[in-house]
N, C-alpha and C positions, 0 to 999 in steps of 0.2 A: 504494500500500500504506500503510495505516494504523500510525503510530509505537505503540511501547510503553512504558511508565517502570515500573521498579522505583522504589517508595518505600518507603524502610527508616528506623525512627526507633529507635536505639540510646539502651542507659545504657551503657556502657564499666566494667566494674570489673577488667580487668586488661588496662591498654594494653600492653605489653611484647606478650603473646600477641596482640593486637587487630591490630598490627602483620606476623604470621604471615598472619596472615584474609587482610590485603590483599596480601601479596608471594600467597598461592595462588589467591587468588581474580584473579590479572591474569590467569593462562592462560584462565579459561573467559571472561573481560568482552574479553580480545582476538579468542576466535575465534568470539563473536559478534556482532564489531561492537558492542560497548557504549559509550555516550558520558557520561562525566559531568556531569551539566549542576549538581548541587549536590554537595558532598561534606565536611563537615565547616562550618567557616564558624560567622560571627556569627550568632546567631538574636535574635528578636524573640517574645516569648511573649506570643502576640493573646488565643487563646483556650484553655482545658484547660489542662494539665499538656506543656510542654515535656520532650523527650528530649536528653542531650547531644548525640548526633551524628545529624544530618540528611541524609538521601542521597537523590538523586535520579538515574536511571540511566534513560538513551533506548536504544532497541532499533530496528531498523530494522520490525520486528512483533511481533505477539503472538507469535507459532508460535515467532523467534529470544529472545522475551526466556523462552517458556517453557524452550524448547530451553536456554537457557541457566543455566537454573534444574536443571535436573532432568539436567544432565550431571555425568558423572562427577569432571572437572574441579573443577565446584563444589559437588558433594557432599561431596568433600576440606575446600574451606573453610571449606564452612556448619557444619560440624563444629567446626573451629577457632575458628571467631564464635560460636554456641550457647556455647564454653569459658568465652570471654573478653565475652561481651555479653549482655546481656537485649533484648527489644526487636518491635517487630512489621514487614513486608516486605509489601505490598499490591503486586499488578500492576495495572496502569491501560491499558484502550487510548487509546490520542490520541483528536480530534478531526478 
């Protein structure tokens, strides 16, 4: 089965609430098997316009990382991030 990655590149303008995002958003990234492979972290600004916060999120497939989007669990959160963030979320399947 072929991996999936959430890639999310945030601006942050109200960490306080940004911090909610992530305490609601562990129940849906737990009961779909979600792996962090980047999340926050040093960046290097190659080419374009950099976003403060860089995330990168492995699924064990496309079907869990949709699934995992489009649950209820993280429909809670995305809520709570749209509050406190701007920013864009690409699904990727692996290689």
């Amino acid at each position: 089965m072929t991996k999936a990655y959430w890639i999310a590149r945030m601006d942050i303008h109200d960490p306080e609430r940004y911090k909610d995002y992530i305490a609601a958003s562990k129940l849906a990234f737990d009961k779909y098997d979600a792996h962090f492979l980047a999340r926050g972290g040093t960046i290097t600004e190659l080419e374009g316009t950099a976003r403060h916060r860089n995330v990168v999120i492995e699924f064990p497939s496309m079907k869990a990382a949709l699934e995992c989007y489009n649950s209820p669990e993280y429909q809670v959160a995305s809520k709570i991030r749209q509050e406190a963030a701007e920013g864009e979320m690409v699904l990727v399947e692996g290689i």
